[in-house]
N, C-alpha and C positions, 0 to 999 in steps of 0.2 A: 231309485236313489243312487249315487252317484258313488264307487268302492273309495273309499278311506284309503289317504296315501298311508306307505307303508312308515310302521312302529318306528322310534327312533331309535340309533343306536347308542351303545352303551357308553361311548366315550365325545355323544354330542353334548351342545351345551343343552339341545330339548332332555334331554334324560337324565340331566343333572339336577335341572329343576325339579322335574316329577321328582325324583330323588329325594331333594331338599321337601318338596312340599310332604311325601308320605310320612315324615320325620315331623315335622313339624304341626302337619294335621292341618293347618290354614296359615298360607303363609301371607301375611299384610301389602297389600300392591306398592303402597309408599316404599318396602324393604328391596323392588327390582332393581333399584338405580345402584343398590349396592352388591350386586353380584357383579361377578367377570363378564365384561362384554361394553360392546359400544347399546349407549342408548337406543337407536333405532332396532338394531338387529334383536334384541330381546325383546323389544315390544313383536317382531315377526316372528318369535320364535312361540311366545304365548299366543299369538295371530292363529298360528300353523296348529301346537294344541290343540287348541278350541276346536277350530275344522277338524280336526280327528278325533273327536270325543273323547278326552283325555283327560282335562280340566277345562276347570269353568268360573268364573268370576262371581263369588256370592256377596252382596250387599244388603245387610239393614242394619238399622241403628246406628246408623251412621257411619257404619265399621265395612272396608272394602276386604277382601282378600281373595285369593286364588288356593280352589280346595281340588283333589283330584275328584273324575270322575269315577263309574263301578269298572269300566273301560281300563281303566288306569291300576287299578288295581291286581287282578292276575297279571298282567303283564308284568308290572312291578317284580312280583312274586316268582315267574315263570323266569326272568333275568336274572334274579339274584334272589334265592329263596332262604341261604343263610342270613341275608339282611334285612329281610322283608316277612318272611312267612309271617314271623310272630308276632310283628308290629302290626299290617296290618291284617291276621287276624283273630286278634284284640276286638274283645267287646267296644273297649275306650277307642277303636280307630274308628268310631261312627262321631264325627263332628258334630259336636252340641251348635246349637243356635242361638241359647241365651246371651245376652252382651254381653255378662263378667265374664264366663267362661272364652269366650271370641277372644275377649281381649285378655286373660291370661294365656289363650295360644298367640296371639300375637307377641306378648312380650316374650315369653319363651325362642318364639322365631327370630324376636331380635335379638336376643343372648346367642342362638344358635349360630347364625350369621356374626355376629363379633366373633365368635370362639373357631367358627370354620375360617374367616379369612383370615384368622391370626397364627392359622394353623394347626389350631388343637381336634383332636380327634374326637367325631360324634358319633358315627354309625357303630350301631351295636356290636360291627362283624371286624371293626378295627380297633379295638380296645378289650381288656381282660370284663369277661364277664362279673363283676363284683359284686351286685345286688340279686344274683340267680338264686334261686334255694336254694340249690346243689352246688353254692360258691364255699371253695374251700381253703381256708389258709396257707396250705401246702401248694408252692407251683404259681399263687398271687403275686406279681408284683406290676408297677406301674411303669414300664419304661419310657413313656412318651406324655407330653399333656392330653390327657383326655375329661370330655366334658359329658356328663349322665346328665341327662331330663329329671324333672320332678317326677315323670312318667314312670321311669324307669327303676328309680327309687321306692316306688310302691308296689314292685315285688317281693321287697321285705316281708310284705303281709298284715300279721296282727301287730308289727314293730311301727309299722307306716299311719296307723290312727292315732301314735302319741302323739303326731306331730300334723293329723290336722287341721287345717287354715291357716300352718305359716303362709308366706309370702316367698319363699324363693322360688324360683325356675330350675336351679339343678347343685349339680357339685363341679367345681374346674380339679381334678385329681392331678397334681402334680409329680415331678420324682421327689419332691423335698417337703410341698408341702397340699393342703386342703381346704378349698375355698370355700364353703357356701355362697352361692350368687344368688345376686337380687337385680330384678331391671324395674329401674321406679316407671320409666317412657320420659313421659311428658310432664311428669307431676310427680310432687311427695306422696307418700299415702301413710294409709294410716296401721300401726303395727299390732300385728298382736302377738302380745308382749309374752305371755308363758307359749306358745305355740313355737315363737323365734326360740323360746329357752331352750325348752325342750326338742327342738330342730338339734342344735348345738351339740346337745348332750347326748341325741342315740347317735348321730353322726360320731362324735367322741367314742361311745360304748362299741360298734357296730364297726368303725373303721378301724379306731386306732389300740382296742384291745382285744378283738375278736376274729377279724379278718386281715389286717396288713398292719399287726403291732410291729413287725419286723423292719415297716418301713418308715412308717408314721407315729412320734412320738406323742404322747397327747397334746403337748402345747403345738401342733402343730396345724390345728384347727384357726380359720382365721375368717373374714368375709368379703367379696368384691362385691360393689354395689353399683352395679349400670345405670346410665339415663343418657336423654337424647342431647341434654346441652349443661354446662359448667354451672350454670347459675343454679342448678339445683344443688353443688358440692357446696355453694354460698349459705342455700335456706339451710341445709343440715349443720352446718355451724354458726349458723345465726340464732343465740340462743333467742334472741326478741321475737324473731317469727315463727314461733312457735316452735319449742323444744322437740326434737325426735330419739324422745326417751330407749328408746331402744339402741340407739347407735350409739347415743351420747354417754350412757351411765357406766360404759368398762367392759359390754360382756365383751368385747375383741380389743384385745391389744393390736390388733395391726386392724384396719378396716379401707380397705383400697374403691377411690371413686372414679372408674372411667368412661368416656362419653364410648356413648355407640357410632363410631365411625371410621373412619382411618386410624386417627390416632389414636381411638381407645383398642382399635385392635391391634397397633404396634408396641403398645404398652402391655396389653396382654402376652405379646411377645418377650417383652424383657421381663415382664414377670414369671415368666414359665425358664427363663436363662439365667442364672444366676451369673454365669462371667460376661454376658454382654452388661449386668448391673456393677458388675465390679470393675470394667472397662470403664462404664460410665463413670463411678466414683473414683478412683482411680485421677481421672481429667477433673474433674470438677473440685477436688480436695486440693489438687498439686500446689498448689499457693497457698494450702491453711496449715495449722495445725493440729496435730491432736488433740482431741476431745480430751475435755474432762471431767469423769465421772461424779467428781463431790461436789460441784456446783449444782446440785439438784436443779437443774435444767435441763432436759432431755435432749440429745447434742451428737452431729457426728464429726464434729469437728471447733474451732476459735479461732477466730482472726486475730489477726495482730494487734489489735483492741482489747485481744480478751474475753471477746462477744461472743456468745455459744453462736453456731452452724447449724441450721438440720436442713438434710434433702430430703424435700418434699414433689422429685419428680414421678413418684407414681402413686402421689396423691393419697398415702394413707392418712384419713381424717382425722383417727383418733390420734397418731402420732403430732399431725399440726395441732390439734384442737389441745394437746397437754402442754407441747412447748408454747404457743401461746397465753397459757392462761397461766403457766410459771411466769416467761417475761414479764406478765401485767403482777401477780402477785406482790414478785420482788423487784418491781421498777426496772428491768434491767431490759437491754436494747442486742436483740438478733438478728437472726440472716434469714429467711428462708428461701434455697434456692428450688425453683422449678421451672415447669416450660412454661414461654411465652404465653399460651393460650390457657393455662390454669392462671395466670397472674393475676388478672383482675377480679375473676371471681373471689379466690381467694384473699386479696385485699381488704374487698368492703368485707367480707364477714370475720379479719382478725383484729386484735387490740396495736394500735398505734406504736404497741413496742417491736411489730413485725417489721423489719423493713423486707422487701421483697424483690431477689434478684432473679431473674429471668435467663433461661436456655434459649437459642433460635431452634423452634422445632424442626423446622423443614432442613435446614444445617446438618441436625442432629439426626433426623430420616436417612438423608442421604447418605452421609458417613458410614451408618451404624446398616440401613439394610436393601440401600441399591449398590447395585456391583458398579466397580470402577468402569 
């Protein structure tokens, strides 16, 4: 048998993957196109894997992904044993085969991938331990975005079966504020509705007055909701295509919808920045003016008409979904701005009182995060 070229090293792109894949447990083959790298060379890099027993390409049920080998694992471990040891070994780092579960580690992997190329912090060994037993209020705080697995969260213990069969993937922990995430993929699905509650509320209990009250107020609980394309931001506020009672009935005053791709991960940027949000508003106000409060229309602003403003560039649903159904209530005629590629979506599923003005995003890219 012919010796195995030698291990990768730690700052290639082969060990990034392995990396990403231990973390993720199966990462989806469709998710390669979106890591760093020219197309061909990452297909030779997973090539080059495979020859040295490292990962391997598992397919049924229709479901593709690349999971590591046993090969893959001490080595993993032997590199970086603060980031690895405990992951994988984890009873839960033996990858199930059933379909659901596949496909809740894939959608996970595609949250994971949004939040790493947007820059947020995943590995267990770059972020404050929060969910450990031995986490302690003293010496906590969050100084960077970082994103915890569903995985990670069920070292709570006996606190982690209230919250059995929700549907989130993890938490985005900000300096300000507390995401609950969800990645629909491809599709709505369907919610279960006391599981999301109860998500809600020991996150509430468990973050915001037990372990980092000092940083996070309770209202500062909110939800981001993933998916692969805009038209599903449409079905969720279409109430004719079937209601998604859980998003729509209030439990989040803010509930933010971004695609999984470029732009949902530069979004995930400004939402983790509060002054590149204020830069942005800033620009986008400078011709209106202030809002105002007693016209019971939810508003950041009025034009010279009179006409309440809301921006709606990071797509929070329930904030569209309220100034819309005031506009249609009280007959009255708004703005809503956002980027170009939310526009249409958002069109067919609001009331005729919307009018809808549009940002150039790739304009707005450049500007805001390639260097001059």
């Amino acid at each position: 048998m012919p010796a195995l070229d030698p291990l990768p090293g730690r700052n290639t792109t082969a060990y990034r993957l392995l990396e990403l894949i231990a973390v993720c447990g199966e990462l989806p083959v469709s998710q390669l196109t979106r890591l760093p790298g020219g197309e061909s060379y990452k297909k030779n890099v997973v090539q080059s894997l495979k020859q040295q027993k490292l990962l391997h390409t598992f397919y049924r049920d229709k479901l593709r992904g690349y999971r590591l080998n046993a090969r893959a694992k001490p080595f993993l471990i032997s590199a970086n044993p603060d980031r690895f040891l405990s992951v994988l070994s984890r009873e839960n780092s033996h990858v199930k085969s059933e379909s659901s579960r596949r496909l809740r580690l894939h959608r996970i992997a595609e949250a994971i991938i949004t939040m790493s190329n947007a820059g947020v912090h995943f590995f267990n060994d770059d972020k404050p331990e929060i969910f450990s037993p031995d986490a302690h209020p003293s010496g906590l705080w969050i100084n960077s975005p970082s994103f915890y697995i569903s995985r990670e969260i069920k070292a709570l213990g006996k606190v982690f079966t209230k919250i059995y069969g929700a549907r989130s993937v993890g938490l985005l922990l900000t300096t300000r504020e507390i995401y609950i995430v969800y990645n629909l993929g491809d599709s709505l699905i369907k919610w279960s509705y006391q599981s999301e509650l109860r998500t809600k509320a020991v996150m509430k209990s468990v973050l915001c007055r037990e372990l980092l009250p000092h940083q996070y107020p309770p209202n500062a609980i909110h939800a981001l909701v993933l998916g692969n394309r805009m038209e599903l931001a449409s079905q969720i506020l279409s109430e004719d295509a079937g209601r998604q009672y859980y998003i729509l009935d209030g439990n989040y005053e803010h509930l933010y919808f971004f695609t999984n791709d470029r732009k949902g991960e530069h979004l995930v940027r400004l939402l983790c920045a509060p002054h590149l949000q204020e830069k942005l508003d800033q620009i986008l106000l400078a011709d209106l003016y202030e809002g105002e409060p007693g016209i019971n229309i939810e508003n950041d602003a009025v034009d010279a008409d009179g006409n309440p403003v809301l921006l709606g560039y990071l797509c929070d649903l329930s904030r569209i979904r309220r100034f819309s159904k005031a506009l249609r209530l009280l007959d009255r005629k708004g703005t809503l701005i956002c980027f170009d590629f939310q526009g249409e979506a958002l069109r067919t599923a609001l009331s005729n009182h919307v009018h809808i003005q549009t940002i150039d995003y790739e304009q707005w890219e450049r500007s805001f995060f390639e260097p001059p």
